[in-house]
PATIVO-136745 format. One line per 4 residues: number of its first residue (from 1); their letters; for each residue x negated, y negated, z of N, C-alpha, C, O, CB. Coordinates in nm, 4 decimals. Atoms other than C-alpha are relative to their C-alpha. Glycine has a CB too. Example, Ala and Ser with C-alpha at 12.3 -4.5 7.8 and 13.67 -1.06 7.14 Angstrom:
// PATIVO-136745
1 = AS = -0.0890:0.1190:0.0000:-1.2300:0.4500:0.7800:-0.0900:-0.1200:0.0000:-0.1936:-0.1181:0.0665:0.0992:-0.0027:0.1246  0.0820:0.1190:-0.0060:-1.3670:0.1060:0.7140:0.0770:-0.1090:0.0730:0.0261:-0.2198:0.0899:-0.0414:-0.0462:-0.1415
***
This chain:
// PATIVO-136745
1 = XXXX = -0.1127:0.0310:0.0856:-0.2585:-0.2154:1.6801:-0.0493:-0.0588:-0.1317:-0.1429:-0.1384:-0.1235:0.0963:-0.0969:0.0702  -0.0082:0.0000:0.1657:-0.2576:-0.2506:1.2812:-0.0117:-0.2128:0.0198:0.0490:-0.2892:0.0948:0.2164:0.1046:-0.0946  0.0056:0.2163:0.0157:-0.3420:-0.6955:1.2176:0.0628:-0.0054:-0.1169:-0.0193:-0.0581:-0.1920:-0.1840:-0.1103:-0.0250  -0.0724:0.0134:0.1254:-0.1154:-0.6926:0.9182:0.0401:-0.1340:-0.0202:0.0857:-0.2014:0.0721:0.1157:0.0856:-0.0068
5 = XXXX = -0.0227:0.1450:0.0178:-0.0710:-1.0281:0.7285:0.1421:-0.0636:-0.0601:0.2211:-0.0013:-0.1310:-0.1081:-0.0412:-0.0893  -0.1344:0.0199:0.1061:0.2218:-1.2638:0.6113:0.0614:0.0216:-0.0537:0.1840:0.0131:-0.0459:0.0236:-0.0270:-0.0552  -0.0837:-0.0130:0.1505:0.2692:-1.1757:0.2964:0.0029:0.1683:0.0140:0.0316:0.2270:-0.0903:-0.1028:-0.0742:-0.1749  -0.0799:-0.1791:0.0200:0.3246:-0.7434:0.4115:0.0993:-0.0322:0.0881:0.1193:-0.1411:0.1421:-0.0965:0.1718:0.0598
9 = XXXX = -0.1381:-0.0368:-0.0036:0.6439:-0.6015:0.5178:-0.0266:0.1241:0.0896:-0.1382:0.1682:0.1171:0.0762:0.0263:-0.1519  0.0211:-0.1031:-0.1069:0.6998:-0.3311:0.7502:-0.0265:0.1748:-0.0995:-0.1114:0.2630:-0.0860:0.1708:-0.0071:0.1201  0.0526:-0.0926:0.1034:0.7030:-0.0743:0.4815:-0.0897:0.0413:-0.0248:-0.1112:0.1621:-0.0350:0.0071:-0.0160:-0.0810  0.1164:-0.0010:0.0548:0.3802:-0.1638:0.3767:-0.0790:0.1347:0.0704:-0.1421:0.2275:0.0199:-0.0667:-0.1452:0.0216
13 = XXXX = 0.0610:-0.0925:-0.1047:0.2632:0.0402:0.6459:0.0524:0.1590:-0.0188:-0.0277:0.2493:0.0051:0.0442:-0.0586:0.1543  -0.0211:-0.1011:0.0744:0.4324:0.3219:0.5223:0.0072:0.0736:-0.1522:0.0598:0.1838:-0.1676:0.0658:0.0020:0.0352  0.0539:0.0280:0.1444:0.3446:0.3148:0.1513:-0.0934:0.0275:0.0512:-0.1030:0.1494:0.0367:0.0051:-0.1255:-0.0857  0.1475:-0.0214:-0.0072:-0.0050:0.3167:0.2823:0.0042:0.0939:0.0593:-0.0841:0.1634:0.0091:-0.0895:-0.0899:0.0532
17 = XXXX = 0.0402:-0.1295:-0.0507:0.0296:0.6259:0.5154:0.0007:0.1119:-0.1322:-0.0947:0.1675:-0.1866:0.1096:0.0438:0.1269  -0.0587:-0.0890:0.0900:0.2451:0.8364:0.2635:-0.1482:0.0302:-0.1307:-0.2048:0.1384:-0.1462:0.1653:-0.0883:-0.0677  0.1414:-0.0753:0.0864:-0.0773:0.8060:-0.0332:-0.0687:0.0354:0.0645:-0.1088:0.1511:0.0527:-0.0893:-0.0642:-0.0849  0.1375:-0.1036:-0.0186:-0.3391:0.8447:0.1694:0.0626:0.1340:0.0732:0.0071:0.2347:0.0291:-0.1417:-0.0791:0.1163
21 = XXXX = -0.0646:-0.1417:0.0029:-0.1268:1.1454:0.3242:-0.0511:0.1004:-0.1486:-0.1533:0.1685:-0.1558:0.1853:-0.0306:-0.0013  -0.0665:-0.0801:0.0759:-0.0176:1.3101:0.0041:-0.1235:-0.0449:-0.1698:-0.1244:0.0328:-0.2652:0.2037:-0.0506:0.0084  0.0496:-0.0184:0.0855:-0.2888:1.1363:-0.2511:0.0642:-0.1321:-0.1081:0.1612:-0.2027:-0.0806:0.0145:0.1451:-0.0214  -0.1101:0.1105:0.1283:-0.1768:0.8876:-0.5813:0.0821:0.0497:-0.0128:0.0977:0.1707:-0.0292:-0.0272:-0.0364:-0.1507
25 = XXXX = -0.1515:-0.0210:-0.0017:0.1739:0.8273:-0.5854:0.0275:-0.0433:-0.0891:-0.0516:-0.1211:-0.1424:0.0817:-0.0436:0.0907  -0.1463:0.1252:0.0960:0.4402:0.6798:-0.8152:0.0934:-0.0521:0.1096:0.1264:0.0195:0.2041:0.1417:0.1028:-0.1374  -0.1359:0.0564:-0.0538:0.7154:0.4329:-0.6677:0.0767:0.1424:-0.0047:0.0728:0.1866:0.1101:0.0787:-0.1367:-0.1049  -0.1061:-0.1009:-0.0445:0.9645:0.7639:-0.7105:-0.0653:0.1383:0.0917:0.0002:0.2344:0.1323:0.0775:0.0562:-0.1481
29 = XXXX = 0.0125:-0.1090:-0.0803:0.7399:0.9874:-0.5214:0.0207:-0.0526:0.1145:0.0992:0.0066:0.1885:-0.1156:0.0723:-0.0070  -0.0035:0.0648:-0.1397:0.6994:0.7428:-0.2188:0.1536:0.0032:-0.0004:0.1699:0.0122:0.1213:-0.0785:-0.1635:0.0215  -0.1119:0.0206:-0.0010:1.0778:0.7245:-0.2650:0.0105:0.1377:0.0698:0.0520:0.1512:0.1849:0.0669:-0.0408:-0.1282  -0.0748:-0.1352:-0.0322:1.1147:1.1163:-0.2568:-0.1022:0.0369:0.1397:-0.0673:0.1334:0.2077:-0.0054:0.1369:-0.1539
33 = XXXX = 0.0847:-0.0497:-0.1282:0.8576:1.1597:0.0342:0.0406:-0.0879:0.0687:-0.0460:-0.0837:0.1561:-0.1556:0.0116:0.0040  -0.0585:0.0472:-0.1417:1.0320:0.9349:0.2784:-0.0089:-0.1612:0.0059:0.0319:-0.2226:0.1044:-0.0934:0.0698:0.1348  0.0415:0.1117:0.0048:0.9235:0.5958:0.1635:0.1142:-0.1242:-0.0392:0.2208:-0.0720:-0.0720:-0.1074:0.0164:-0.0858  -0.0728:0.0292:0.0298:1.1141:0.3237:0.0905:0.0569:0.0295:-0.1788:-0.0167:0.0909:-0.2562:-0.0250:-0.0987:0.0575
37 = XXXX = -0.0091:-0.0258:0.1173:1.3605:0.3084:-0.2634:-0.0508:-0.0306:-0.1013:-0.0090:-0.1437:-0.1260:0.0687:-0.0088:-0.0179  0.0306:0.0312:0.1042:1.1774:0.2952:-0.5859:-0.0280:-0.1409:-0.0510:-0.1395:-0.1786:-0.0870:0.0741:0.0505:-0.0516  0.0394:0.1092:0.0729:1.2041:-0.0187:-0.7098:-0.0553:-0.1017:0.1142:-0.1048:-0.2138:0.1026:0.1234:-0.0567:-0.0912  0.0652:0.1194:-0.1432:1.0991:-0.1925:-0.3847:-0.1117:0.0529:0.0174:-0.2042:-0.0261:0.0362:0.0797:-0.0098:0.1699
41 = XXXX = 0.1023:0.0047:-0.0145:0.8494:0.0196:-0.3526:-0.1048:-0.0191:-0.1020:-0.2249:-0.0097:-0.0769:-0.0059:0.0772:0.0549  0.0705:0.0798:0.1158:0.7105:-0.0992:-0.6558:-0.0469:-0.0832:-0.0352:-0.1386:-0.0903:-0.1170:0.0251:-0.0176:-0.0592  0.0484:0.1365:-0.0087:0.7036:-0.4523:-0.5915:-0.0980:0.0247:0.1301:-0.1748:-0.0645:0.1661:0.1302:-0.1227:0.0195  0.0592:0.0301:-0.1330:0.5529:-0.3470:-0.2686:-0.1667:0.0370:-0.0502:-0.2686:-0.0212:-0.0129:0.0764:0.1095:0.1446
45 = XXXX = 0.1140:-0.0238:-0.0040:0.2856:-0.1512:-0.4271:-0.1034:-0.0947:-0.1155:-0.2255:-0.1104:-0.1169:0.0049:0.1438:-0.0126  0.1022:0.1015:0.0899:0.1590:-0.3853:-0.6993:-0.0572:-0.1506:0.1237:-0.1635:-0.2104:0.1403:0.1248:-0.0799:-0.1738  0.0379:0.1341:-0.1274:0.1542:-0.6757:-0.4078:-0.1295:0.0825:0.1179:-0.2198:0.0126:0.1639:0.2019:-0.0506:0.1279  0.0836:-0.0394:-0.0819:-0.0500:-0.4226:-0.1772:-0.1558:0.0282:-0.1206:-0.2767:0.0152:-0.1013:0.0777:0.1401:0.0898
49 = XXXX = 0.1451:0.0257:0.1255:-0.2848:-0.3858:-0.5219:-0.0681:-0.1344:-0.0015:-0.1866:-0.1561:0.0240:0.0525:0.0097:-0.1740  0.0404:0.1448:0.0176:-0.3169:-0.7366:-0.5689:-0.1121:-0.0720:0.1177:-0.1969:-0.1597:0.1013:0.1443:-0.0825:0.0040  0.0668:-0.0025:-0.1167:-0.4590:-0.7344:-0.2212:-0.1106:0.0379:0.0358:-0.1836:-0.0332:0.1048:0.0471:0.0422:0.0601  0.0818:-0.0925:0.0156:-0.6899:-0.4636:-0.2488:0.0160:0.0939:0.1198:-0.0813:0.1352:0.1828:-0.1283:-0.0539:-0.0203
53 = XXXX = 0.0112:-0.1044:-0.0978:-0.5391:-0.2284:0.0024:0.0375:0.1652:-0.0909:0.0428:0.2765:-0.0385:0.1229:-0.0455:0.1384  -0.0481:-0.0721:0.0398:-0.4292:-0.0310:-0.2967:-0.0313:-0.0451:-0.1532:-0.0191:-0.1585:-0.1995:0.1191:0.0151:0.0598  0.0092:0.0056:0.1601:-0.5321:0.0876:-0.7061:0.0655:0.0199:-0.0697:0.1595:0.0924:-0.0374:-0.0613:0.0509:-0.0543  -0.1497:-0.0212:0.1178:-0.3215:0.0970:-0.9799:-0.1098:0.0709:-0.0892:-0.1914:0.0202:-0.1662:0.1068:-0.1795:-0.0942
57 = XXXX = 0.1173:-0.1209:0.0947:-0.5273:0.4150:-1.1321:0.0567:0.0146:-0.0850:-0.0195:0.0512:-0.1745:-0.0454:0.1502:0.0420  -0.0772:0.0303:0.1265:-0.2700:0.3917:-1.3856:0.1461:-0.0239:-0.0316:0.2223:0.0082:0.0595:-0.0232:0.0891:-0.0698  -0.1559:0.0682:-0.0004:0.0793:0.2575:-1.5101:0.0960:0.0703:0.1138:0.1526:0.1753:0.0834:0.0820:0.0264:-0.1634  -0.1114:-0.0319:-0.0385:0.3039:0.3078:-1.2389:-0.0679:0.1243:0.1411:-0.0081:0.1595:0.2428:0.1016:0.0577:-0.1477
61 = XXXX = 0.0537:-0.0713:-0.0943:0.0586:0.5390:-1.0447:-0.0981:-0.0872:0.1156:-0.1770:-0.1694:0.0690:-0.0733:0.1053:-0.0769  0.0471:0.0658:-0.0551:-0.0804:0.4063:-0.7145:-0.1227:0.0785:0.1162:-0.0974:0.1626:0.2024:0.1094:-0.0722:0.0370  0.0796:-0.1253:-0.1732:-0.4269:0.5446:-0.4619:-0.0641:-0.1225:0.0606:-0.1120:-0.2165:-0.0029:-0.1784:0.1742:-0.0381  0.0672:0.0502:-0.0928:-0.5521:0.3868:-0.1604:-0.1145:-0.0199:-0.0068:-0.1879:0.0660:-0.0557:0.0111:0.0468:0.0823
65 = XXXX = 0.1367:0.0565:0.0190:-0.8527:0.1909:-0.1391:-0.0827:0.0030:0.1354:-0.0208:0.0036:0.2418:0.0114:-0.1507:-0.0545  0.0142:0.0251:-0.1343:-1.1276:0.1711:0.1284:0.0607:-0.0775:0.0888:0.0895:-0.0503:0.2054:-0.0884:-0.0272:0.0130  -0.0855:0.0934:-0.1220:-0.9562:-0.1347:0.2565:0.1324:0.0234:0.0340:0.1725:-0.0429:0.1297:0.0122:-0.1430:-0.0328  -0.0770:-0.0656:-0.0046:-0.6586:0.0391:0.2372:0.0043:0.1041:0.1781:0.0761:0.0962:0.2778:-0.0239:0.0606:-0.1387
69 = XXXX = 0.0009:-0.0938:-0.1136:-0.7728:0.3251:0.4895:-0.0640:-0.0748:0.1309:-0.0372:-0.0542:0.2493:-0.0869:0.1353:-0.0417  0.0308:0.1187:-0.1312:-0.9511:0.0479:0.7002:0.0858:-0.0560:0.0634:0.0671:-0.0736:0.1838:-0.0628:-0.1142:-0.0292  -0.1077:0.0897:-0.0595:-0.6537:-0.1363:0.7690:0.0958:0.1136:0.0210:0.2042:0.0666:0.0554:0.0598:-0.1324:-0.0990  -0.0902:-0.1601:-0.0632:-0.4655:0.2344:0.8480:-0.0610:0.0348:0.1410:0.0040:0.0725:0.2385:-0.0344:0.1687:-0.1156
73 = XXXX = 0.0517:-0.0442:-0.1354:-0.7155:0.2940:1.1183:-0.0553:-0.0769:0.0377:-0.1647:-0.0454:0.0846:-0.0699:0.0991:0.0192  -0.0197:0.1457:-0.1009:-0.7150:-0.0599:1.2595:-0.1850:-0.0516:-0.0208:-0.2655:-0.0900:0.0641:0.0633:0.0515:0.2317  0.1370:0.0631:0.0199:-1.0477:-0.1598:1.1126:-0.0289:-0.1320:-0.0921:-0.1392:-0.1846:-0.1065:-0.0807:0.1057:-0.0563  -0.0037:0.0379:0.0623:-0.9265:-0.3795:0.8878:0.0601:-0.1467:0.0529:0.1185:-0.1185:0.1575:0.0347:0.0807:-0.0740
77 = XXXX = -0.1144:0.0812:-0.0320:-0.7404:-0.7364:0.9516:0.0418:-0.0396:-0.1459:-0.0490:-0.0926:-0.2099:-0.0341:-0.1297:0.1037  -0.0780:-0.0032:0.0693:-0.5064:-0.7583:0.6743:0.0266:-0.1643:-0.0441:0.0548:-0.2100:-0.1548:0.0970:0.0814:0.0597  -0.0176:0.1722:0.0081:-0.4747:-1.1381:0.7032:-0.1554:-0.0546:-0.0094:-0.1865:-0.1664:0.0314:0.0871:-0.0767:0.1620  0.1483:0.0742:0.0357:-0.8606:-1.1858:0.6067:0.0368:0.0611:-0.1548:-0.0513:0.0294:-0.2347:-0.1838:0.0662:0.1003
81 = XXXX = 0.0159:-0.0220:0.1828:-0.7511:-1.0379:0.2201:0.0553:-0.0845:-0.0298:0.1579:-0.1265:0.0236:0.0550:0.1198:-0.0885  -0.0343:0.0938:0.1118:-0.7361:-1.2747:-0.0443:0.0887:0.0847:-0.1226:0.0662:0.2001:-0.1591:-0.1507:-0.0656:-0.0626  -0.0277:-0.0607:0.1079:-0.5103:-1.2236:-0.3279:-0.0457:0.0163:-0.1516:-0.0591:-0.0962:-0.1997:0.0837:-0.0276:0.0018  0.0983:-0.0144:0.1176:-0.6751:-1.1206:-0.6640:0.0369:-0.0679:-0.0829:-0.0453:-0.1029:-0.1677:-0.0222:0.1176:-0.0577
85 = X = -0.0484:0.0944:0.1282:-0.4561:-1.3276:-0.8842:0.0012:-0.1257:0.0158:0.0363:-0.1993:-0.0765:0.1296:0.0196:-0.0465
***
């Protein structure tokens, strides 16, 4: 089972399948591929950046990081990342 920390959301966990699925997203693609709506997933994905489970390769665009796919296939504990800010 996934060790996900405090500060994610159940979402989170789907935000992180959906890119590494499908690749760098935008908030409205994760929206249109099944994810939660837009603007939530927005706050979700700058907070999963901040983390380092996830890059902000550019404004508004988001791709999965190794620790990203580590903590997808339970290699990761989620509650040992520090936040970058």
């Amino acid at each position: 089972m996934r060790e996900s920390a405090d500060w994610m959301t159940p979402s989170d966990d789907r935000i992180l399948e959906l890119i590494r699925e499908y690749g760098n997203l935008t908030p409205i693609a994760i929206e249109a591929k099944g994810g939660p709506v837009r603007q939530y997933a927005s706050t979700r994905c700058k907070e999963l950046a901040n983390y380092g489970l996830l890059d902000q390769v550019h404004r508004g665009l988001y791709g999965i990081t190794d620790e990203g796919r580590a903590y997808l296939d339970e290699e990761l504990d989620a509650a040992e990342l520090e936040a970058r800010e």
